[in-house]
DRENFILO-885156 format. One line per 8 residues: number of its first residue (from 1); their letters; for each residue x, y, z of C-alpha. Coordinates in nm, 3 decimals, always signed. Layout:
N
NUM = a = X/Y/Z; ...
***
This chain:
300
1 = xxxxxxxx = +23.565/-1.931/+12.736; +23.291/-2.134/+12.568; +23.173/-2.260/+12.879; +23.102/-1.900/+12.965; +22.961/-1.791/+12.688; +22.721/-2.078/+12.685; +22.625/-2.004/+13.017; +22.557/-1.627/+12.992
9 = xxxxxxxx = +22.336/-1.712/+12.710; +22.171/-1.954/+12.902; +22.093/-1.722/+13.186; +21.971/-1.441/+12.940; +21.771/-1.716/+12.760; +21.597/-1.832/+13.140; +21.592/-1.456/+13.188; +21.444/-1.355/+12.930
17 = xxxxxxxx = +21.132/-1.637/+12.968; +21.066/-1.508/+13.350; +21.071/-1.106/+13.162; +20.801/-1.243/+12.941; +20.606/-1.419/+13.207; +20.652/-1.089/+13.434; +20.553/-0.832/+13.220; +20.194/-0.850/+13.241
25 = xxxxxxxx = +20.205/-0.983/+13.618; +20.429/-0.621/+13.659; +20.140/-0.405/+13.509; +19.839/-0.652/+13.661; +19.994/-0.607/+14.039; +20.170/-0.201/+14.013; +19.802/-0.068/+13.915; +19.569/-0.238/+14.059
33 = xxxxxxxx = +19.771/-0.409/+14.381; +19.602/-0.767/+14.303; +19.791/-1.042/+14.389; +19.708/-1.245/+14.093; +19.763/-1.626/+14.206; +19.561/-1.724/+13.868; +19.841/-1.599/+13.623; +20.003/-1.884/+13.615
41 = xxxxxxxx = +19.662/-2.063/+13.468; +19.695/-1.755/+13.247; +19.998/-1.863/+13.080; +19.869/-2.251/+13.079; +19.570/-2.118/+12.856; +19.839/-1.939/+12.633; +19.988/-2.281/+12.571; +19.712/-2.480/+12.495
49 = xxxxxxxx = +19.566/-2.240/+12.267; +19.868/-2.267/+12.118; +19.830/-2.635/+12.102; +19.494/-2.625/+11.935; +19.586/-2.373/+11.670; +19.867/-2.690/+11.526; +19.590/-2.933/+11.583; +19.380/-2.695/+11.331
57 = xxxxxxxx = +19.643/-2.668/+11.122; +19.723/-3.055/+11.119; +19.356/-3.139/+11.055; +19.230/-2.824/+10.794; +19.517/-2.702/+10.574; +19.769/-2.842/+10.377; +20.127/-2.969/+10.541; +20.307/-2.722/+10.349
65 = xxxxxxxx = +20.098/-2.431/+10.562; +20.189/-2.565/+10.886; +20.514/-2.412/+10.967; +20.323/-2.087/+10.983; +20.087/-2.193/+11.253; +20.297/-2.047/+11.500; +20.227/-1.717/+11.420; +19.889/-1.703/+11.427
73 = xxxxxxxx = +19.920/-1.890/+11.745; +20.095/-1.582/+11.918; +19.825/-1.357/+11.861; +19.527/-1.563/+11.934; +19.680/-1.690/+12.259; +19.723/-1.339/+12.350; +19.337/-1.269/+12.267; +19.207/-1.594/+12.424
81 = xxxxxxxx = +19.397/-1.549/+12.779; +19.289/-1.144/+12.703; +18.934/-1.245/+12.667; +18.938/-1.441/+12.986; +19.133/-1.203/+13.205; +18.898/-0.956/+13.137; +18.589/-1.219/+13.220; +18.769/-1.279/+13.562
89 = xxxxxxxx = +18.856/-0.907/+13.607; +18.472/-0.849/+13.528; +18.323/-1.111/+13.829; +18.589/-1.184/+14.059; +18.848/-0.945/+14.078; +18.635/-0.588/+14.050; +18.445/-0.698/+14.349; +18.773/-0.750/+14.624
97 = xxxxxxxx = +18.987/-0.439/+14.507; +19.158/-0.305/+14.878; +19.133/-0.635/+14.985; +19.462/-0.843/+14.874; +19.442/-1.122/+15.102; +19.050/-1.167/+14.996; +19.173/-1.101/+14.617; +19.463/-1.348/+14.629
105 = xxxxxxxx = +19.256/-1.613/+14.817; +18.967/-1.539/+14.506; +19.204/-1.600/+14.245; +19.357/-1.896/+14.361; +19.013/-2.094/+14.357; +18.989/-1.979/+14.008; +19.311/-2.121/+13.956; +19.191/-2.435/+14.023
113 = xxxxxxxx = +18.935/-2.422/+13.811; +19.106/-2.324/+13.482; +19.350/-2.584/+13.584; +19.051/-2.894/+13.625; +18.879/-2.762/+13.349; +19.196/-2.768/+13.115; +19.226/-3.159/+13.254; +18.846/-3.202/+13.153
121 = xxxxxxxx = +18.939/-3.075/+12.787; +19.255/-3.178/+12.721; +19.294/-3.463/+12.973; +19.586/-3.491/+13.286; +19.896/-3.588/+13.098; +20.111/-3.398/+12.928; +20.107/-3.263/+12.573; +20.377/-3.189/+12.305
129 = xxxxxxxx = +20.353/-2.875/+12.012; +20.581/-2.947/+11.736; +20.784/-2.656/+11.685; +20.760/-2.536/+11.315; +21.048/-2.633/+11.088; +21.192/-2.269/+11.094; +21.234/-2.327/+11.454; +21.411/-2.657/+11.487
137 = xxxxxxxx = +21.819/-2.676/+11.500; +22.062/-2.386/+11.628; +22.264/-2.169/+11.496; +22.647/-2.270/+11.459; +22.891/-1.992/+11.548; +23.231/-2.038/+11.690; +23.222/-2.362/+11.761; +22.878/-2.352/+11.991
145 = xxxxxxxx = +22.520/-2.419/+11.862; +22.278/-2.196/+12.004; +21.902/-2.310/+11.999; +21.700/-2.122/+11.750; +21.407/-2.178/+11.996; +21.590/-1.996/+12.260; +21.693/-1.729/+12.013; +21.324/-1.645/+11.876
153 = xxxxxxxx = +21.196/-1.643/+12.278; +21.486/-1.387/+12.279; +21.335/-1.207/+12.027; +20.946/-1.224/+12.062; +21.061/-1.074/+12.450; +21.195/-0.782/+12.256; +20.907/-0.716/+12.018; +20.650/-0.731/+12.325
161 = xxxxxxxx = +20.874/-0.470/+12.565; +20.885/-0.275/+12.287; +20.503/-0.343/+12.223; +20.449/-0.247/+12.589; +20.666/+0.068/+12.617; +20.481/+0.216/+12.328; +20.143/+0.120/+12.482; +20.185/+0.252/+12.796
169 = xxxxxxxx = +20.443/+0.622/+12.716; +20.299/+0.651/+12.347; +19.903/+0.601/+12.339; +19.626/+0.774/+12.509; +19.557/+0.447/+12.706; +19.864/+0.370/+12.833; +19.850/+0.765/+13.006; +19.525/+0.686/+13.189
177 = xxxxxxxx = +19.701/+0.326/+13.297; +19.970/+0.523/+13.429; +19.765/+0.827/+13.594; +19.570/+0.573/+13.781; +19.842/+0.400/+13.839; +20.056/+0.714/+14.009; +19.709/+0.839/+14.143; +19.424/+0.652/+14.124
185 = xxxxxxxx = +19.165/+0.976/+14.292; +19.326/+1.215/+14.111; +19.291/+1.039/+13.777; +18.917/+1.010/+13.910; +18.901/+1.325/+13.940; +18.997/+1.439/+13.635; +18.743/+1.216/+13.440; +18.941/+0.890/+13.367
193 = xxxxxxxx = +18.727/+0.571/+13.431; +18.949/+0.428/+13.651; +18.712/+0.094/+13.638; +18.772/+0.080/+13.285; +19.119/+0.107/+13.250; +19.122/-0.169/+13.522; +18.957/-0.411/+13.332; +19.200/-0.311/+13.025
201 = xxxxxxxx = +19.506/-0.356/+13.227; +19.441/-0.710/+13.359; +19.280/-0.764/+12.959; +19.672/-0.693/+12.862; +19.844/-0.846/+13.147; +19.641/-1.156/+13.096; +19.714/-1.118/+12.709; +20.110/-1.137/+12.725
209 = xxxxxxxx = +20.075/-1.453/+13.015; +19.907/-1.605/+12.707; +20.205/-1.516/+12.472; +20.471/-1.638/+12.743; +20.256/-1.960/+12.750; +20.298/-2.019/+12.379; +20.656/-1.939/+12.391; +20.672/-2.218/+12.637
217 = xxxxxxxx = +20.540/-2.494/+12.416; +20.867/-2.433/+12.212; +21.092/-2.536/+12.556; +20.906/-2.796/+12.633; +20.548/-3.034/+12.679; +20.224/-2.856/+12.865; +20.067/-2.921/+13.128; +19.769/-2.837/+13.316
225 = xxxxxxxx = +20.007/-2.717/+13.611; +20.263/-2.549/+13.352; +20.184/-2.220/+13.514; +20.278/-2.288/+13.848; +20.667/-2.378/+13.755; +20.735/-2.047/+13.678; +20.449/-1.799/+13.915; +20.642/-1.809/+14.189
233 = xxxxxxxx = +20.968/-1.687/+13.980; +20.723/-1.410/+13.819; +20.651/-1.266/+14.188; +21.023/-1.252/+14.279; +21.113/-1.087/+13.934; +20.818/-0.819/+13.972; +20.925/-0.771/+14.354; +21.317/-0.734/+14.314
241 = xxxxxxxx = +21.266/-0.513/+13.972; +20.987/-0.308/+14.183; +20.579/-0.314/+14.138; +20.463/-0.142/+13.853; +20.863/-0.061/+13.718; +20.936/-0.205/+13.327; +21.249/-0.101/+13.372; +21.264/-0.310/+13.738
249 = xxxxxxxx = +21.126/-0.566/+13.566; +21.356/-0.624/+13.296; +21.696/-0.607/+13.503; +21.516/-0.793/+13.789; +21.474/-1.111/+13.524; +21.783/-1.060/+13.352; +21.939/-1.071/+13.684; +21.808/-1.381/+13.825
257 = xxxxxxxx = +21.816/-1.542/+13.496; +22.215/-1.495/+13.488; +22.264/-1.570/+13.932; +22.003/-1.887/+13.877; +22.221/-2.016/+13.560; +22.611/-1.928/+13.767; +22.435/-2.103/+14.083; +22.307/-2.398/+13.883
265 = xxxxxxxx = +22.690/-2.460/+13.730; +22.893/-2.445/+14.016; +22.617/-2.659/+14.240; +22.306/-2.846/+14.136; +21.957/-2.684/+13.998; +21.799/-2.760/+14.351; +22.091/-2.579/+14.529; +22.117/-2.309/+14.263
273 = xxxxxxxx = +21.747/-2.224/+14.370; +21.806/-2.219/+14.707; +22.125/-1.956/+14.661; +21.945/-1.708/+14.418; +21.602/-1.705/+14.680; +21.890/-1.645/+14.968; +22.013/-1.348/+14.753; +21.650/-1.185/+14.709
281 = xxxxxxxx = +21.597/-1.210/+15.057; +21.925/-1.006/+15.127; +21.867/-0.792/+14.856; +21.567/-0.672/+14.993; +21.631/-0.605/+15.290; +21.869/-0.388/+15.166; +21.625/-0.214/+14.882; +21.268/-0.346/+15.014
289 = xxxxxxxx = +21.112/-0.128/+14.701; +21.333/-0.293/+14.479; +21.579/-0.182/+14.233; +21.316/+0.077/+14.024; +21.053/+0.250/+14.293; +20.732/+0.502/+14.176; +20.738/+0.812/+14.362; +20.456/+1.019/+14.374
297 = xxxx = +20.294/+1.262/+14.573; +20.005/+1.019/+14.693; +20.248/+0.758/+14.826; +20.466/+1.015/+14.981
***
């Protein structure tokens, strides 16, 4: 019974880091149809920022400040990776929009660059963030500890959905997002910028790649290839959930979070792979929309 337990929190715990990763890859690629190779460099400038906000800390304020570097480090990763999706939004991606395999192509090479420019700063190997004191140990219940890393990833994925929901069904921005979105000439038409709220939807999807990169210096050391362990799992999570779907997105993570960590116990991690890509590919050609689809009278 343990042993299941420990699992399923596992699998929510993997699931829930591939929810975070996905949510601003599900907004970036349902509105504007850009497949975003780069978002994975995205989430490797969320880390390091979040590495150079505890060297700050380290070197500037006194040690009895520096368990609270952490949060300050959530919200400037999120601006940082913000700031810099909206400078590739502004001179790389506004200039290929209808043409995906151009787009994709585009960002890749810029990929690249973040990725050799990150080695130029910080240098090829890997590097460690402490995790602040708060942080370290589990929590003891029923005989199992249970990470209180894992548990405030848990957590900060909850505040951002929320965070996200309210953005895009409660705020006068997140209408236009979702006009264009269902519409894109229509919303035109009726006098929303639709270049505008493209460069503020990759400035937020961008943003929360930088917050699932900081939550990723609590799992493990960064990297200037961080990003690219976990892009290929964002795609699949965005595809099976369906583009542009929170909804889709949450069960599609939560999903293959749970199959990846079942697969991975009865078989190997390699293996366990293998089985939950074999079950996406059935799945979808069963439900090639995914679970959640967006029906509107322009795709119809």
């Amino acid at each position: 019974m343990e042993g299941m337990i420990m699992q399923a929190f596992n699998g929510i715990s993997l699931g829930s880091i591939l929810l975070l990763i996905a949510l601003g890859l599900a907004i970036t690629f349902g509105l504007m149809k850009v497949i975003n190779m780069a978002h994975g460099e995205l989430i490797m400038v969320g880390a390091y920022a979040t590495y150079v906000t505890q060297l700050l800390f380290k070197q500037f304020l006194p040690p009895t400040m520096y368990s609270l570097y952490f949060i300050l480090a959530i919200p400037f990763a999120f601006i940082v990776a913000a700031l810099i999706g909206m400078l590739l939004e502004y001179l790389v991606i506004r200039h290929l929009y209808g043409r995906p395999l151009d787009s994709l192509l585009a960002t890749f090479g810029v990929g690249l660059i973040l990725q050799q420019t990150a080695r130029s700063m910080f240098g090829a190997p890997n590097v460690g963030v402490e995790a602040p004191t708060l942080l370290r140990g589990g929590l003891e219940l029923f005989g199992m500890t249970f990470p209180y890393t894992r548990l405030f990833i848990i957590g900060l994925v909850i505040v951002c959905f929320l965070f996200l929901y309210l953005f895009l069904y409660k705020t006068n921005n997140g209408r236009r997002i979702r006009a264009v979105m269902q519409n894109r000439e229509m919303a035109m038409c009726l006098g929303v910028s639709s270049r505008k709220v493209d460069t503020l939807t990759f400035a937020v999807g961008a943003g929360f790649a930088g917050i699932a990169g900081s939550a990723l210096t609590l799992i493990g050391p960064i990297g200037p290839t961080i990003g690219m362990n976990y892009i290929i799992d964002a795609f699949m999570v965005v595809v099976v959930g369906g583009v542009g779907m929170l909804a889709g997105t949450v069960v599609g993570a939560l999903g293959i979070g749970v199959f990846n960590t079942i697969f991975e116990y009865w078989t190997d991690a390699s293996m366990g792979k293998v089985l939950v890509f074999a079950l996406i590919i059935l799945f979808l050609q069963w439900k090639p929309s995914g679970l959640f689809s967006l029906r509107t009278r322009s795709l119809d």
